[in-house]
C-alpha positions as a LaTeX table, in Angstrom:
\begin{tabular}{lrrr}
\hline
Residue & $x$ (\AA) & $y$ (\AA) & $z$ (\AA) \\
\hline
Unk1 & 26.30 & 90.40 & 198.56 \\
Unk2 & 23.04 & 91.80 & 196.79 \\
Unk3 & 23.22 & 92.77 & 192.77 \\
Unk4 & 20.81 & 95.94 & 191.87 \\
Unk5 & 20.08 & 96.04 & 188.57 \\
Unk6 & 19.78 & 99.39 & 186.77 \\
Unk7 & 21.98 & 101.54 & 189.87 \\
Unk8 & 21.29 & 104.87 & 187.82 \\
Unk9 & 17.57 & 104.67 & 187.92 \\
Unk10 & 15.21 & 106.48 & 190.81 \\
Unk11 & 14.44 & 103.47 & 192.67 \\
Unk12 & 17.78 & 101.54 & 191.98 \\
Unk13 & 19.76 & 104.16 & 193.80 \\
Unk14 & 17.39 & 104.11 & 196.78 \\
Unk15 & 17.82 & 100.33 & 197.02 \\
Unk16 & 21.85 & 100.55 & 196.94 \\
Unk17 & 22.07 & 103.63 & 199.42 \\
Unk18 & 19.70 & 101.59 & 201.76 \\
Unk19 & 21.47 & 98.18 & 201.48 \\
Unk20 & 24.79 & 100.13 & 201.64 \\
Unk21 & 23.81 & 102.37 & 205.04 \\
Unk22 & 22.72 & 98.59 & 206.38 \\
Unk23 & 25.78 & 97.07 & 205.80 \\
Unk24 & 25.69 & 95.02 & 202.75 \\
Unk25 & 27.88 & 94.34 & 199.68 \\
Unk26 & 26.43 & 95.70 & 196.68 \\
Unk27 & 27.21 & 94.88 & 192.87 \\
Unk28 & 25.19 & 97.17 & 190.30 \\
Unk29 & 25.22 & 97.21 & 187.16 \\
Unk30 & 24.66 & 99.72 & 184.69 \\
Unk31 & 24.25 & 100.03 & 180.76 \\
Unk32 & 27.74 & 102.28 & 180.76 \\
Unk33 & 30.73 & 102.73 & 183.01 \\
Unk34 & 30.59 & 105.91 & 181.78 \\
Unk35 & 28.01 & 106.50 & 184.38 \\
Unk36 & 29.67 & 105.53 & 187.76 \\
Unk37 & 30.33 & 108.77 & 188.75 \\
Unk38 & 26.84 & 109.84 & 188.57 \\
Unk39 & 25.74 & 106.82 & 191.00 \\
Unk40 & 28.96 & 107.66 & 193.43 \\
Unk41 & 27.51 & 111.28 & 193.33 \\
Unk42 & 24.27 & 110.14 & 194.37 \\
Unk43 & 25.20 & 108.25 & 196.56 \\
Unk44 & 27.29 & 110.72 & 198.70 \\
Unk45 & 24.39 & 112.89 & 198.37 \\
Unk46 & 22.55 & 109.95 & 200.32 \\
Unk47 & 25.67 & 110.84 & 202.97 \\
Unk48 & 27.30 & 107.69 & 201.96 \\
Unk49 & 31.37 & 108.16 & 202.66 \\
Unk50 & 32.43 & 104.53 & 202.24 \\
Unk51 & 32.15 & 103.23 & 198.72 \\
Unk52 & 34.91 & 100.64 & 199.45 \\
Unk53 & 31.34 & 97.86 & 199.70 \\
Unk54 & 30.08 & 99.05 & 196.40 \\
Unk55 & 30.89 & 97.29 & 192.75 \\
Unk56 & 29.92 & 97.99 & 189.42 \\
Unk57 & 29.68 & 95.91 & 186.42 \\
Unk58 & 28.32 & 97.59 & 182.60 \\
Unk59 & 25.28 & 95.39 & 181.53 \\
Unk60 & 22.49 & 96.38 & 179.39 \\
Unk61 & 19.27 & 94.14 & 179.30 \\
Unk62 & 19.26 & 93.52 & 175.37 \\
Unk63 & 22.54 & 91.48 & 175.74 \\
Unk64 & 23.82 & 88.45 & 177.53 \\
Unk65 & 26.93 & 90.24 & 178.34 \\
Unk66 & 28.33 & 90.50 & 181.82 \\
Unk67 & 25.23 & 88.96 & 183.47 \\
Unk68 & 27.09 & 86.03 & 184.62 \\
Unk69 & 29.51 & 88.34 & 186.27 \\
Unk70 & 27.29 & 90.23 & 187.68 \\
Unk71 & 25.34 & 87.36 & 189.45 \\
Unk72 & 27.99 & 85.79 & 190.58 \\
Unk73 & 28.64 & 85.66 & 194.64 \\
Unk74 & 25.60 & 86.99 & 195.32 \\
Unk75 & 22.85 & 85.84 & 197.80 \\
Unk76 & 20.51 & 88.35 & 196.43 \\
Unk77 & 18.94 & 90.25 & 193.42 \\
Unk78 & 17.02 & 93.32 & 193.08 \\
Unk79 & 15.55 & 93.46 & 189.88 \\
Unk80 & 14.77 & 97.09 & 189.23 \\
Unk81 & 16.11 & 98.30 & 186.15 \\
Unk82 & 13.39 & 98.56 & 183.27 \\
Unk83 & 13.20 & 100.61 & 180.07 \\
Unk84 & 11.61 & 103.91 & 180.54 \\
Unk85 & 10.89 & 106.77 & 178.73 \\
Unk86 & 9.32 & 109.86 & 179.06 \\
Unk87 & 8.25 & 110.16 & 175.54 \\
Unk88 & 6.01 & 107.13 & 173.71 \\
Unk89 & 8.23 & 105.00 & 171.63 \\
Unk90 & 6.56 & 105.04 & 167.82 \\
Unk91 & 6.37 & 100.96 & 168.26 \\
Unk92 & 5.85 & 99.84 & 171.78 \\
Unk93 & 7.84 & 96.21 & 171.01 \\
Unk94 & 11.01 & 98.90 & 171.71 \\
Unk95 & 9.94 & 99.42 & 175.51 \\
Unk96 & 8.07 & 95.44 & 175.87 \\
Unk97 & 11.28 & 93.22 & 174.69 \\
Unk98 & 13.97 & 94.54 & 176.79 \\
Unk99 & 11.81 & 94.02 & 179.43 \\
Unk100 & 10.42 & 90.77 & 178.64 \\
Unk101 & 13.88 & 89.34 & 177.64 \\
Unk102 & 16.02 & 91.20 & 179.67 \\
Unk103 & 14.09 & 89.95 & 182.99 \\
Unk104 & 14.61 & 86.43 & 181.77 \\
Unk105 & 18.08 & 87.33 & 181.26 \\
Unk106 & 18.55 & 88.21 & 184.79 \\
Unk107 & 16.60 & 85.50 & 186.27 \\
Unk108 & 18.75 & 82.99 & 184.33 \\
Unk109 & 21.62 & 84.22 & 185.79 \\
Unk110 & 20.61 & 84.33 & 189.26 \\
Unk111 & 19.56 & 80.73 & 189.24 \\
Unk112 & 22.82 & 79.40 & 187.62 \\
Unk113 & 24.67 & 81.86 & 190.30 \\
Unk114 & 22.74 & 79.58 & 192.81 \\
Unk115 & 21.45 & 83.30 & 194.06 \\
Unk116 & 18.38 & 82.70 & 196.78 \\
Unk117 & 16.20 & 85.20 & 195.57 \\
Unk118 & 15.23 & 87.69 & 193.69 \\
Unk119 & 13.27 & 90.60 & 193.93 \\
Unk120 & 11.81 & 92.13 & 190.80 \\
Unk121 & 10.50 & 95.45 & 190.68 \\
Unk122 & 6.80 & 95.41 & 188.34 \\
Unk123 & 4.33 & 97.95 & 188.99 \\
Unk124 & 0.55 & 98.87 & 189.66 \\
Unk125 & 0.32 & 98.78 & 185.85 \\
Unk126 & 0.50 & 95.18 & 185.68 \\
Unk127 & $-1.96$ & 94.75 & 188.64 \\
Unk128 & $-5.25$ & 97.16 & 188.99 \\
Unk129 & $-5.47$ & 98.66 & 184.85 \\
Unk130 & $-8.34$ & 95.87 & 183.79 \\
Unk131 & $-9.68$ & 95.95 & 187.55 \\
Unk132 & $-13.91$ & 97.32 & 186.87 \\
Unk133 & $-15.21$ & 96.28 & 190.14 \\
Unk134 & $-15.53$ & 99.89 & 191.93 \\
Unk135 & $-17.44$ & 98.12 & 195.08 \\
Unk136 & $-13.98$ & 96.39 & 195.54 \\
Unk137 & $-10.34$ & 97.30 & 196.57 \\
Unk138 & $-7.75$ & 95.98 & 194.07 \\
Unk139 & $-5.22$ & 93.83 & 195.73 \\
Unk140 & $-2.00$ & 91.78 & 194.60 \\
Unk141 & $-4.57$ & 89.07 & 193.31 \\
Unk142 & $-5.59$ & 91.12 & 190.82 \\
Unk143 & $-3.93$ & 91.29 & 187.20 \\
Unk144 & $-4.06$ & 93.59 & 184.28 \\
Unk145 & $-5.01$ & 92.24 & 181.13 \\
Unk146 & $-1.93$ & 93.07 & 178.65 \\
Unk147 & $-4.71$ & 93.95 & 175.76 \\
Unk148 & $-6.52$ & 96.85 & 177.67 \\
Unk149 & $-7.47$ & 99.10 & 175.84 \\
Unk150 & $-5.44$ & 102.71 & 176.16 \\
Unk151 & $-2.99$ & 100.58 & 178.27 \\
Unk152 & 1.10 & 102.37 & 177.60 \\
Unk153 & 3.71 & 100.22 & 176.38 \\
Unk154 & 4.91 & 101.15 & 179.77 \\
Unk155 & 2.52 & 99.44 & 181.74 \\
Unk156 & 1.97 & 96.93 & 178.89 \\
Unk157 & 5.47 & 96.18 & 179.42 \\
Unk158 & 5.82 & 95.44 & 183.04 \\
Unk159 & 2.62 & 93.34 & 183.23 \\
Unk160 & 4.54 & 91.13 & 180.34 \\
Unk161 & 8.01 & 91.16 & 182.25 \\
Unk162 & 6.17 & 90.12 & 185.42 \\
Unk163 & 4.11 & 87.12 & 183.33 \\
Unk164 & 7.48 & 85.90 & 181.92 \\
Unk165 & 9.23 & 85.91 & 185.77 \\
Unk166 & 6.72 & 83.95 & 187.19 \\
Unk167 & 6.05 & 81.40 & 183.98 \\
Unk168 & 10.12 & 81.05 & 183.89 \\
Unk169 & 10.18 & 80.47 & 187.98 \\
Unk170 & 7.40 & 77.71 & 187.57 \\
Unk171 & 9.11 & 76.10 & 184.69 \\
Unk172 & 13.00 & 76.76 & 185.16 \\
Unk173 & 13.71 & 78.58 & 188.77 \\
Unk174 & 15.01 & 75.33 & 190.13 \\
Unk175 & 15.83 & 76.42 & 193.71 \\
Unk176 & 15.84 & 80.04 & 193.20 \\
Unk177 & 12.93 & 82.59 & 194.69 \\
Unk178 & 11.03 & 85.31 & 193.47 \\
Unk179 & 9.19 & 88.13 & 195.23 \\
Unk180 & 7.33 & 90.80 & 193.13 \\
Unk181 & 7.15 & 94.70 & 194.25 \\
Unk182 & 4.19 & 96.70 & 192.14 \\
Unk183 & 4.39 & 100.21 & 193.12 \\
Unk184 & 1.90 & 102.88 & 192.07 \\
Unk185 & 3.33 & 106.65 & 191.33 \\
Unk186 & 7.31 & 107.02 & 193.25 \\
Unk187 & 7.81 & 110.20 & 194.24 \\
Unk188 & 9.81 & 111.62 & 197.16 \\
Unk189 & 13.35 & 113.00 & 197.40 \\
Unk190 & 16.04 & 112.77 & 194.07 \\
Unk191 & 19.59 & 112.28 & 194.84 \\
Unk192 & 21.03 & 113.36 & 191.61 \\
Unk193 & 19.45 & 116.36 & 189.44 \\
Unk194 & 18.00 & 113.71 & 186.63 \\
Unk195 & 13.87 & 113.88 & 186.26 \\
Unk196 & 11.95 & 110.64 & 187.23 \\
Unk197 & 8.77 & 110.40 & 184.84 \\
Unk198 & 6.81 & 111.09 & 187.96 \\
Unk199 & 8.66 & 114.06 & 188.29 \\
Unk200 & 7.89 & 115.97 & 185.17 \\
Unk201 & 4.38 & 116.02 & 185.95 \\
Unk202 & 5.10 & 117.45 & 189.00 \\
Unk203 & 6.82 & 119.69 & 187.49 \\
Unk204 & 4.61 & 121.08 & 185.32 \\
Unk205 & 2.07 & 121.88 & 187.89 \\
Unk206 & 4.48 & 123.91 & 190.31 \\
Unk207 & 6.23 & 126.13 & 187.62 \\
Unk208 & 2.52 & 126.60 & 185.48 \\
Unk209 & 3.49 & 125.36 & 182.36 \\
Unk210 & 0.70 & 122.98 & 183.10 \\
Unk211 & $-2.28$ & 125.98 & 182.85 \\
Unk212 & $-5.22$ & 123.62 & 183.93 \\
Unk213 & $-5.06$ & 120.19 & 185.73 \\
Unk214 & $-6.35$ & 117.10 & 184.37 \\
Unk215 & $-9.04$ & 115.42 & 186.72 \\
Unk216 & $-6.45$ & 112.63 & 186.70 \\
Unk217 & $-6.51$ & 110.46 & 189.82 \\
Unk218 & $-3.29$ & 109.19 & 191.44 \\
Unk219 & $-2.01$ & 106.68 & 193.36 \\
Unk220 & 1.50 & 107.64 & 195.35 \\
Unk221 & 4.72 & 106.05 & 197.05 \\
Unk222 & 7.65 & 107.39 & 198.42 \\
Unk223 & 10.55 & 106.06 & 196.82 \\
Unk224 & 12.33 & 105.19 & 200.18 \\
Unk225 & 9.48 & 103.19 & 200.96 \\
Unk226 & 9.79 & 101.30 & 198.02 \\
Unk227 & 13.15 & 100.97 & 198.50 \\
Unk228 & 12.77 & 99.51 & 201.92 \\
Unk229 & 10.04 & 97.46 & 200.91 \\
Unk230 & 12.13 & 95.77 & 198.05 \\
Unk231 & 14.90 & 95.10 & 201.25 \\
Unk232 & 12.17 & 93.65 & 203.55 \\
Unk233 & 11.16 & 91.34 & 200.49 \\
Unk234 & 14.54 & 90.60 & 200.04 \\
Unk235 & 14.82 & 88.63 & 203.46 \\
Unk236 & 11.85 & 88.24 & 205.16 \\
Unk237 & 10.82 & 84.12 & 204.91 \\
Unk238 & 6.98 & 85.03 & 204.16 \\
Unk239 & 7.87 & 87.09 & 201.06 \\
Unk240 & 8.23 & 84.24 & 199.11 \\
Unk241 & 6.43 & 84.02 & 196.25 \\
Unk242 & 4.59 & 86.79 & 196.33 \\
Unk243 & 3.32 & 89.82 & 195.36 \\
Unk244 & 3.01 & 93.55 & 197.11 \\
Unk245 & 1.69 & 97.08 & 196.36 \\
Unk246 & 4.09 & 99.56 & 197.21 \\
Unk247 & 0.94 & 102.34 & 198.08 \\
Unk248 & 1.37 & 104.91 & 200.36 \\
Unk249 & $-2.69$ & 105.51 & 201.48 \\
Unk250 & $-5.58$ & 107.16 & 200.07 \\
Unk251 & $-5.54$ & 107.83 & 195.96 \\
Unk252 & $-5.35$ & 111.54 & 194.94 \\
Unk253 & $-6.79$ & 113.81 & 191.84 \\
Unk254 & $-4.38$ & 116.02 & 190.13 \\
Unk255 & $-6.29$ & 119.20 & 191.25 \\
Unk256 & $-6.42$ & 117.92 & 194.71 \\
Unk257 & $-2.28$ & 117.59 & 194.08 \\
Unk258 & $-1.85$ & 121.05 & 193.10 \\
Unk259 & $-4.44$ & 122.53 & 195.89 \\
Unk260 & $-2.12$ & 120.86 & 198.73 \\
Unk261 & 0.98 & 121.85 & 197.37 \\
Unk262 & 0.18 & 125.21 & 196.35 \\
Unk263 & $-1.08$ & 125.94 & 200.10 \\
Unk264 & 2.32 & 124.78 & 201.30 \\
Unk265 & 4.25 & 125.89 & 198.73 \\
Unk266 & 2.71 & 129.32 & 197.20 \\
Unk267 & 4.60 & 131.59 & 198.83 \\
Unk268 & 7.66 & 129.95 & 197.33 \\
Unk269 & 6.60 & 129.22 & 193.67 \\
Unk270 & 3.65 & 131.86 & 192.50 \\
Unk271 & 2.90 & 129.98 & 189.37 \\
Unk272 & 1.06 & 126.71 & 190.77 \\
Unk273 & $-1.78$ & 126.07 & 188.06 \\
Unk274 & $-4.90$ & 124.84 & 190.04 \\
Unk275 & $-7.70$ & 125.61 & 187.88 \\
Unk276 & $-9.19$ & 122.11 & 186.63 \\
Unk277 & $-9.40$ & 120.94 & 182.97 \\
Unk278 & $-12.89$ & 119.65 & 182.17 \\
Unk279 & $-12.82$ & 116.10 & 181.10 \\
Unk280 & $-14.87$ & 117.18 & 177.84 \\
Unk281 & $-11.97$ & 119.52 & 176.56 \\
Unk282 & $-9.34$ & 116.38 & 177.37 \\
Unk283 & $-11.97$ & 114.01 & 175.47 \\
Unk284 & $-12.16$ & 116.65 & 172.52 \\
Unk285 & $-8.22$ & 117.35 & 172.37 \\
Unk286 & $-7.51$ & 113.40 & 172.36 \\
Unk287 & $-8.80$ & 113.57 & 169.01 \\
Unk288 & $-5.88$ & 115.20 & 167.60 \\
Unk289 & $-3.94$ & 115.11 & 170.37 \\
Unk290 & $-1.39$ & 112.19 & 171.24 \\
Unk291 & $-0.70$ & 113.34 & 174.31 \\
Unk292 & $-4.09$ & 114.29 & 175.61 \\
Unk293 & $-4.65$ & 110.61 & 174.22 \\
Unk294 & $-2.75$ & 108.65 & 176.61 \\
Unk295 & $-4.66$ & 111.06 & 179.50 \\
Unk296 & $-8.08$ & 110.03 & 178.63 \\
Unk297 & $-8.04$ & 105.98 & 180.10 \\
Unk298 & $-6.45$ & 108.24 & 183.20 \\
Unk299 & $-9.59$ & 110.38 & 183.56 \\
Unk300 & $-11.71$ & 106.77 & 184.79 \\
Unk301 & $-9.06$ & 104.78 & 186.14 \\
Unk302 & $-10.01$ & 103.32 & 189.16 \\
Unk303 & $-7.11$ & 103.10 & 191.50 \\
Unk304 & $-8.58$ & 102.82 & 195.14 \\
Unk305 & $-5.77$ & 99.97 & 196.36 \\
Unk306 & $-4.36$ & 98.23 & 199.82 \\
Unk307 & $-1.21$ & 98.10 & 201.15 \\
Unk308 & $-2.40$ & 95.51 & 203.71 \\
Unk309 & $-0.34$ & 92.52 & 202.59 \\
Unk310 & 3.20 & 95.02 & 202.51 \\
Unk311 & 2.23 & 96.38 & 206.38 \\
Unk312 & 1.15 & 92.63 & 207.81 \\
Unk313 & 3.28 & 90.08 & 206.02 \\
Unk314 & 6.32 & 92.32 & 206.14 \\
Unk315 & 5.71 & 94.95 & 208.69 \\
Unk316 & 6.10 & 97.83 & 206.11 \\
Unk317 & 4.91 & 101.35 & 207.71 \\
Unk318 & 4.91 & 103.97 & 204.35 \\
Unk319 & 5.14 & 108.02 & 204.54 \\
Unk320 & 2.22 & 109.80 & 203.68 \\
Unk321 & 1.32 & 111.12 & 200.29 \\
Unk322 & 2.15 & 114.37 & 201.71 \\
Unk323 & 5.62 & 113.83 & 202.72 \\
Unk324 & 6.16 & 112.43 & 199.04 \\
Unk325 & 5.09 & 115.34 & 197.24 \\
Unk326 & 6.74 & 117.78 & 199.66 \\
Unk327 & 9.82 & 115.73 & 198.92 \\
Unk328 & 9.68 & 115.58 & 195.56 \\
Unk329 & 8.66 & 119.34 & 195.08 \\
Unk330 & 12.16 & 120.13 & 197.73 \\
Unk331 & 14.41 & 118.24 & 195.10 \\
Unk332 & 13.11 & 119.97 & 192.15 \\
Unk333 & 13.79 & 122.88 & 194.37 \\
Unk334 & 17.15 & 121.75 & 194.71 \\
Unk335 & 18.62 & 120.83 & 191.73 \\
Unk336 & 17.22 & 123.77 & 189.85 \\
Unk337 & 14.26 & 122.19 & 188.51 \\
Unk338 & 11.84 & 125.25 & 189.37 \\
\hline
\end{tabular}
């Protein structure tokens, strides 16, 4: 039986749709029962039929409640739920300490389940935001330094979570393993009508609302390729202990983003914004401008990354970034998004 933490979230139900089509038991757990229909809804989205393998069990990170339960019997974790928001919280200790403590929480559990392993979802945050060497690829040995500067409580918060899992397995596991997933940007196909934070910038380039395009550059990953990766960590031997990027290929700017999809796509949606914003009037409107704020450490982040260790230790073979974005922009499409 595997538990998947957070079953509401983008990537959580990718992982239970996958390890459900494959054969598996699955607990998940999520903050409210109240929201079990919305995962079964997903999920027959995913063409799932048979639910009769699928359990759910309410736990929120911030508590100790249920996590005992929810370990129990299984062989397996995926770690994947994380606070997220789409807007900045006013003091970023709201987004770090759930995930901090609530990752501990989880890892606790597993170990006193006598669960094998667990695989924790981080990010590319917590690996390649303090990497300055531009002559060199960032890889999984590479760490972000938690006191960047212009760093999001987002990203701040993972690269915390992800310290804490590792000190705790060094000083506490006992017997239990860990394997670590950083993805860059998830895009690629919803299964429910709810926006992913990747989404809404997508978003806001197809239907124009978004009237010039940040010279941002960005990294991508489908989320069924993150999905699969986090079930290839799961049981592969050589995952142990380790790290991976979940990156699809090459990076991508913003404008390039909106080119691509606008040749594929124009015919459908006639409002694609592809003129470019100059990175002087992003600089200028960061001034007084939270939001144009948290773009500016965007404009020079260098992102160029390998997948090398995901494709050779665990034979992982991701989409393109084209297939992702097509994806995404078809389930926007689809749930009435655009």
């Amino acid at each position: 039986m595997v538990l998947v933490t957070g079953g509401t979230g983008f990537v959580g139900i990718h992982c239970i749709l996958q390890l459900l089509q494959k054969g598996y038991r699955v607990k998940t757990t999520i903050r409210s029962l109240q929201r079990k229909e919305d995962v079964i809804a997903m999920l027959k989205n995913g063409g799932i039929t048979d639910l009769s393998q699928l359990t759910f069990v309410e736990a929120d990170l911030t508590n100790d409640a249920n996590w005992s339960e929810a370990a129990a019997g299984c062989d397996y974790v995926l770690h994947v739920a994380s606070p997220i928001s789409l807007r900045i919280p006013k003091d970023e200790n709201d987004m770090i300490r759930p995930a901090v403590e609530g990752t501990l929480r989880v890892l606790r559990a597993a170990r006193d389940a006598g669960v094998k392993r667990v695989v924790m979802t981080s990010n590319f945050g917590a690996v390649g935001y303090s990497h300055t060497d531009t002559t060199k690829v960032i890889t999984e040995e590479s760490w972000t330094d938690p006191n960047e500067p212009g760093l999001s409580a987002y990203n701040k918060s993972k690269v915390l979570a992800e310290r804490a899992a590792w000190a705790f397995m060094e000083k506490e596991g006992g017997n239990l393993e860990l394997s670590v997933i950083n993805p860059v940007g998830i895009f690629g196909p919803s299964l429910g009508p709810e926006l992913s934070s990747g989404f809404g910038l997508l978003k806001q380039v197809l239907d124009g609302s978004m009237k010039r395009v940040p010279n941002m550059t960005i990294s991508l990953v489908d989320v069924r390729d993150v999905a699969d990766l986090h079930l290839r960590a799961m049981t592969n031997p050589a995952a142990k202990g380790q790290r991976f990027l979940a990156i699809a290929g090459e990076t991508m700017t913003l404008p390039d983003i909106a080119q691509f999809l606008n040749h594929k796509l124009g015919d459908k949606l006639r409002h694609i914004s592809t003129k470019r914003l100059p990175d002087w009037v992003v600089r200028i409107a960061a001034l007084f401008n939270p939001t144009a704020k948290n773009l500016v450490p965007m404009l020079s982040r260098y992102r160029t990354a390998s997948n090398e260790k995901a494709k050779t230790l665990l034979g992982w073979q991701p989409r393109t970034n084209e297939e992702a974005l097509l994806a995404t922009a078809d389930s926007l499409m689809q749930f009435g998004h655009l």
